[in-house]
C-alpha positions as CSV (number, residue, x, y, z in Angstrom):
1,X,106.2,59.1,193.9
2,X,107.3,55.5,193.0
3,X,105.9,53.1,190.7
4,X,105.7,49.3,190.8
5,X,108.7,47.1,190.1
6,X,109.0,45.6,186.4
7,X,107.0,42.4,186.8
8,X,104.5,44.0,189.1
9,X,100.7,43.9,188.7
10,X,100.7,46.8,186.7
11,X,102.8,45.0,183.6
12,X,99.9,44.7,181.4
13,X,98.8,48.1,181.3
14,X,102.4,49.3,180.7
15,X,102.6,46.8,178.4
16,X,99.6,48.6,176.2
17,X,100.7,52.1,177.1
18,X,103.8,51.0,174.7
19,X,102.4,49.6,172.0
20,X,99.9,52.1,171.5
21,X,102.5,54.9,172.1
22,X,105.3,53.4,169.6
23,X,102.0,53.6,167.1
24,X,100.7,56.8,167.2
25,X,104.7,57.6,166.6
26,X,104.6,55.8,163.3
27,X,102.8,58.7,161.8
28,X,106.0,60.7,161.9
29,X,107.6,59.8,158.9
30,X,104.3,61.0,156.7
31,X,103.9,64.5,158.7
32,X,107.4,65.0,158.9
33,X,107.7,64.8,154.7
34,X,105.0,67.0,154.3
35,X,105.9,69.7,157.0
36,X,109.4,69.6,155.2
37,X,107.4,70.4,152.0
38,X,106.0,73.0,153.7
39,X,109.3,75.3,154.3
40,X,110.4,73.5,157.8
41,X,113.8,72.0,158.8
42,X,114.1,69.0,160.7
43,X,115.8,71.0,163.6
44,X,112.4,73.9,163.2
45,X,109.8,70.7,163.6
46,X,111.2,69.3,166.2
47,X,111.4,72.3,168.2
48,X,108.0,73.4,167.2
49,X,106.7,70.0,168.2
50,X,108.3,69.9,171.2
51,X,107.0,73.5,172.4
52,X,103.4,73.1,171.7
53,X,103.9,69.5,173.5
54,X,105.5,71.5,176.4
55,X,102.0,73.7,176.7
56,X,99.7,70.8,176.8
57,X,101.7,68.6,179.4
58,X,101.7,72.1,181.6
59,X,97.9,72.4,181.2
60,X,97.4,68.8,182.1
61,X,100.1,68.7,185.0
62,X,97.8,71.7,186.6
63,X,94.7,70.1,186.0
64,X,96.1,67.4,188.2
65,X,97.2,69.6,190.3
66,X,100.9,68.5,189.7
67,X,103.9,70.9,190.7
68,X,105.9,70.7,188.5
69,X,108.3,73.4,190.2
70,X,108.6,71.2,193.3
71,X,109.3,68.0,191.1
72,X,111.8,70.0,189.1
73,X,113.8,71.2,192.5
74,X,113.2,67.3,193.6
75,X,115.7,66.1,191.3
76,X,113.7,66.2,188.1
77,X,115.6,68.3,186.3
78,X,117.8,65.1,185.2
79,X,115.3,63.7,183.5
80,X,115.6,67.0,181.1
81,X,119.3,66.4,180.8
82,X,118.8,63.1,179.7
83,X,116.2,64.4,177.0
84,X,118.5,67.5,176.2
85,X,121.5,65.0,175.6
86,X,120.6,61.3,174.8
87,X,117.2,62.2,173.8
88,X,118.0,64.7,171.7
89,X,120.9,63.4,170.0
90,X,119.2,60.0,168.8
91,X,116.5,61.6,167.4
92,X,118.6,64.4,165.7
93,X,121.2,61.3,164.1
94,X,118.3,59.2,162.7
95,X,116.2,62.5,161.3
96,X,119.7,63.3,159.7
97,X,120.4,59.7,158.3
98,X,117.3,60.1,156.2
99,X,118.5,63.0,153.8
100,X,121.1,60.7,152.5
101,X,120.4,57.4,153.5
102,X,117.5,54.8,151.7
103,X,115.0,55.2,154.6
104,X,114.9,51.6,154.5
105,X,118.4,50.7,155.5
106,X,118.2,53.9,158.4
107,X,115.0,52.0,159.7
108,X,116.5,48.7,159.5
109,X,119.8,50.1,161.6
110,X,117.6,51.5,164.5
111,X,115.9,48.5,164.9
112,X,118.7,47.0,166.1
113,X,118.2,48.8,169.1
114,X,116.7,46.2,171.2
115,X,119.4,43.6,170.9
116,X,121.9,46.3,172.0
117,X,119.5,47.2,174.8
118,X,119.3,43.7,175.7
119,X,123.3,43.7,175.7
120,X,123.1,47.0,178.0
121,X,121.0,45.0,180.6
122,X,123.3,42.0,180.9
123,X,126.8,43.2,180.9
124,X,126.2,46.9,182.4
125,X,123.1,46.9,184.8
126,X,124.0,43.0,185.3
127,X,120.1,42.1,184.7
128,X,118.9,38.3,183.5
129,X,118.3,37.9,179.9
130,X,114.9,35.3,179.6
131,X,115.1,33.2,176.5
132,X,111.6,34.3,175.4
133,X,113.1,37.6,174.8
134,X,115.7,36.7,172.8
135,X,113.6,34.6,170.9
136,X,111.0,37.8,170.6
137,X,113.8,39.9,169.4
138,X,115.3,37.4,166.8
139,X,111.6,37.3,165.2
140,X,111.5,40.8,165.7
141,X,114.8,41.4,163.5
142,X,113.5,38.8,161.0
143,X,110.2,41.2,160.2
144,X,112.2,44.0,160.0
145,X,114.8,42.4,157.2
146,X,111.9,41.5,155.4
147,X,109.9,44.6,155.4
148,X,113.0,46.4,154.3
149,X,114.3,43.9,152.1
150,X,113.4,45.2,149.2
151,X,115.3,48.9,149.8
152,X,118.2,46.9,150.8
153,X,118.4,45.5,147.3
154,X,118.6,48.4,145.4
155,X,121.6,51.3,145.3
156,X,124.7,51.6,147.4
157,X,124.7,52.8,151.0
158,X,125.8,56.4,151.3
159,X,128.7,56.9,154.0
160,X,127.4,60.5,155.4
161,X,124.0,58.7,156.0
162,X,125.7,55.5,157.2
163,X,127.5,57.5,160.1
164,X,124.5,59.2,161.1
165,X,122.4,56.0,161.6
166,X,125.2,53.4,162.8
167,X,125.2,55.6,166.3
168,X,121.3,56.0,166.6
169,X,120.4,52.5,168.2
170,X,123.0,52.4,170.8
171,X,122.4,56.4,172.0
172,X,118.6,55.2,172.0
173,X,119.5,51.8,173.9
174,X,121.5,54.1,177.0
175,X,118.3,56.7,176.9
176,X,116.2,53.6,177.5
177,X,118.0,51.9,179.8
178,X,118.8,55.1,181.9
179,X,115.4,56.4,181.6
180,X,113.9,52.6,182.7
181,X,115.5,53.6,186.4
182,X,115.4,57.4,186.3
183,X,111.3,57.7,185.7
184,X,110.9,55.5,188.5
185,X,110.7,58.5,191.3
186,X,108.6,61.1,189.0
187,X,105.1,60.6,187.8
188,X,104.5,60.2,184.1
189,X,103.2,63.7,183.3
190,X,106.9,65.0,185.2
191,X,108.8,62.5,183.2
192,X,106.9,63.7,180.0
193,X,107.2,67.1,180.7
194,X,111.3,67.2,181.4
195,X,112.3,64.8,178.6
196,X,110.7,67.5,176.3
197,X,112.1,70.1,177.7
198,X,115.6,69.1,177.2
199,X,115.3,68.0,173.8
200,X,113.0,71.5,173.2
201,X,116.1,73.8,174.7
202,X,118.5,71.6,172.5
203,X,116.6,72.3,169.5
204,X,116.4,75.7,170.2
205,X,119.4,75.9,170.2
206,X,120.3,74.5,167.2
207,X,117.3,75.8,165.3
208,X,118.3,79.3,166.4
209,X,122.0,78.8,165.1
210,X,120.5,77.4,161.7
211,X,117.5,79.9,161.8
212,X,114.4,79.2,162.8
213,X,111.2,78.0,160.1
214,X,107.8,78.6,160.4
215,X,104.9,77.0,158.2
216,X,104.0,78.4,155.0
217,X,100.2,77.2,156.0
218,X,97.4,77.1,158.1
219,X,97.4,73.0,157.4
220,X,101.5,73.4,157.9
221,X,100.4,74.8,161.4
222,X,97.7,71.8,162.0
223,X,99.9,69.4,161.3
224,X,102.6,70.6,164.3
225,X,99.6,70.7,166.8
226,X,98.9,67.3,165.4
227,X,102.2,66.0,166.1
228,X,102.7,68.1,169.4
229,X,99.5,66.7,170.9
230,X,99.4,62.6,169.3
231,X,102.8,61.4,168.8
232,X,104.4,64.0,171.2
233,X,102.6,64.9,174.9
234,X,100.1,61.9,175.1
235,X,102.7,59.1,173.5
236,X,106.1,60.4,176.1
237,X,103.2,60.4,178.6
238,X,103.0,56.9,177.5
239,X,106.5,56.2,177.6
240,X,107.4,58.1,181.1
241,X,104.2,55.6,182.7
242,X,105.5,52.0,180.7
243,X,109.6,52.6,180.4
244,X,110.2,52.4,184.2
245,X,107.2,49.2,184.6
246,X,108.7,47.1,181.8
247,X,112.3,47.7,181.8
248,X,114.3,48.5,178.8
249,X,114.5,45.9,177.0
250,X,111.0,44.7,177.1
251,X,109.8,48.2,176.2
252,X,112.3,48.0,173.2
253,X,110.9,44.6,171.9
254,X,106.9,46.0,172.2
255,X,107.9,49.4,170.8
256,X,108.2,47.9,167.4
257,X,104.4,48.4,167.1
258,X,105.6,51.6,165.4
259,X,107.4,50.1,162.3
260,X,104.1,48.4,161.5
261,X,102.6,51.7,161.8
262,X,104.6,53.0,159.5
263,X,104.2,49.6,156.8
264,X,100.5,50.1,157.0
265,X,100.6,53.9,156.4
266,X,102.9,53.1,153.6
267,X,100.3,50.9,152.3
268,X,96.9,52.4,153.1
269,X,98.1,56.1,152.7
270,X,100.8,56.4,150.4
271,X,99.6,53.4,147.7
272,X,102.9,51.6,148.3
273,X,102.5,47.9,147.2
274,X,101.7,45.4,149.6
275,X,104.2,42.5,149.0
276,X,104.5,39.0,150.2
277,X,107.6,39.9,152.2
278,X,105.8,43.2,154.1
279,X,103.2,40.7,155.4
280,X,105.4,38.4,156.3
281,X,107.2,41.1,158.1
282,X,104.6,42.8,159.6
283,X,103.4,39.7,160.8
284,X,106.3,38.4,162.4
285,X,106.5,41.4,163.8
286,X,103.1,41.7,165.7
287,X,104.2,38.1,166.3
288,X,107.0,38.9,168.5
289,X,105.2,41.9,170.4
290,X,102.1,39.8,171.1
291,X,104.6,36.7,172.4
292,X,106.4,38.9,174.5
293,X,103.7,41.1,176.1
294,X,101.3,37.6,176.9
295,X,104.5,36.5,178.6
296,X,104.7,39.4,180.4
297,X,101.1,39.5,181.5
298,X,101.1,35.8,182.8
299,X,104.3,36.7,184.6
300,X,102.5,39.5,186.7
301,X,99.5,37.1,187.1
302,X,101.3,34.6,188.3
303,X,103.1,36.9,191.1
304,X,100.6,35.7,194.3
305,X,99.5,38.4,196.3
306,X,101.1,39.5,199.8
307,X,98.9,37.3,202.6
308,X,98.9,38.7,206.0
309,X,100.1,35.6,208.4
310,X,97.1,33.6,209.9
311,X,95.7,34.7,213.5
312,X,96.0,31.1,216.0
313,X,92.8,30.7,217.4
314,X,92.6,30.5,221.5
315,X,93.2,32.3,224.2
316,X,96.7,34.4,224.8
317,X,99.5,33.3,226.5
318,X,100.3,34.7,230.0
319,X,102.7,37.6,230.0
320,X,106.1,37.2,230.6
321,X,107.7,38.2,234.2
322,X,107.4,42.0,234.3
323,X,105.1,42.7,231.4
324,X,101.3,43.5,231.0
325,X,98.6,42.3,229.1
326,X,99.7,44.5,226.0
327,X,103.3,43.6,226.2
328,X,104.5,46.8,227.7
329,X,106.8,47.2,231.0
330,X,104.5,46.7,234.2
């Protein structure tokens, strides 16, 4: 059950596996505010979302015919740890830097992530940092300022918020980098399928200790399968086939497709006004995902394809003493 190497042939899919995963995932913000209006906690959505995810990834890992049983005995039951611990915790710390944070600043703190991912790669797993991605990063971080600029400017940061965000990008950079070489053994639908589990059980967990919430509304119900089927089974799916093909740190710089997602909603959606600095941002932001993922693909093109060693033409050479004509003992 392996999958190719990062820089294989199959780079350029993965590559749009992740930008079109992080996208869907920019939706988020806008369901989550209005499922909160409806009478849910953050710990209640999550769990719901995760659940109903849970259902559709087992329906689609039998239509494959896909034991999930056997994976899960195989060893796959660490990639649920992972989502039950890591996974879990980084979303629970950014979800909970919102209620006191400027949204803003909490964005601008994740997205820090990939520069600490790229960190994690060098000094821990000892891999070699291409200028192209530094360079993709810095414009990255540049978009992001300027997009967030604006909230930046105005009020002071709130200290409960602050320590809720400040460890978000560096739990999200180790469940990257961890899952970049633990996905590598399970196919996509097995890696989908045990990272929500774990984070599922956690916020069971938690959502039972706090009480559990249930949507006041037939839309309130609509909007969970919404998120349970888009932004949760199909985009982890997504994520468990690109992670372990690009690598952390590449997934972390094309995974900012999201934060435009989320500029544009603000925009299109929620009649936010669209400033000189978001399209800058937003710019240098595709900028930096389109650099990196072309580099990518010319990368895997340029990787020439295993040649079988030419036949010599003529006739064979006479056996050696005691051998026959196909090499074996006489």
């Amino acid at each position: 059950m392996s999958t190719a190497a990062p820089g294989g042939p199959l780079v350029w899919p993965a590559a749009l596996a992740a930008v079109s995963g992080s996208a869907m995932v920019g939706v988020m913000p806008l369901v989550a505010v209005q499922l909160y209006a409806d009478g849910l906690s953050a710990p209640s959505m999550l769990f719901w979302r995760y659940s109903l995810a849970l259902v559709a990834l087992a329906l689609a890992a039998g239509a494959v015919r896909l034991d999930l049983r056997r994976a899960w005995r195989g060893g796959a039951w660490q990639i649920a740890l992972v989502g039950a611990t890591l996974g879990a915790a980084q979303t629970l710390c950014f979800w909970e830097s919102l209620k006191t944070l400027e949204t803003s600043i909490a964005v601008l703190l994740f997205y820090t992530y990939p520069v600490i991912t790229l960190a994690l790669d060098r000094l821990v797993f000892k891999q070699p940092i291409r200028p192209l991605a530094i360079f993709c990063i810095a414009i990255i971080l540049a978009g992001a300022g300027l997009i967030t600029g604006p909230g930046l400017r105005g009020g002071a940061i709130d200290l409960r918020g602050l320590c809720w965000a400040l460890p978000s990008p560096v739990v999200y950079a180790l469940y990257l980098a961890i899952n970049a070489r633990l996905l590598r053994r399970y196919p996509p639908l097995v890696g989908a399928f045990g990272l929500f589990a774990g984070m599922a059980l956690t916020f069971g967990l938690v959502a039972g200790f706090v009480g559990l919430d249930v949507p006041l509304s037939s839309a309130g119900w609509l909007l969970l399968l919404f998120i349970a089927l888009g932004p949760g089974a199909l985009t982890m799916t997504l994520f468990s086939y690109s992670v372990p093909r690009l690598g952390a740190s590449s997934f972390a710089i094309l995974a900012n497709a999201e934060l435009v997602t989320v500029v544009l909603i603000g925009v299109l959606v929620l009649g936010e006004a669209f400033t000189a600095d978001r399209a800058i941002g937003g710019a240098l932001i595709v900028a930096g995902i389109l650099t990196h993922a072309l580099a990518r693909r010319e990368a895997a093109v340029s990787v020439p394809a295993a040649t079988l060693p030419r036949l010599r033409r003529g006739s064979l050479p006479p056996p050696l003493a005691g051998e026959g004509r196909d090499g074996a003992p006489s």
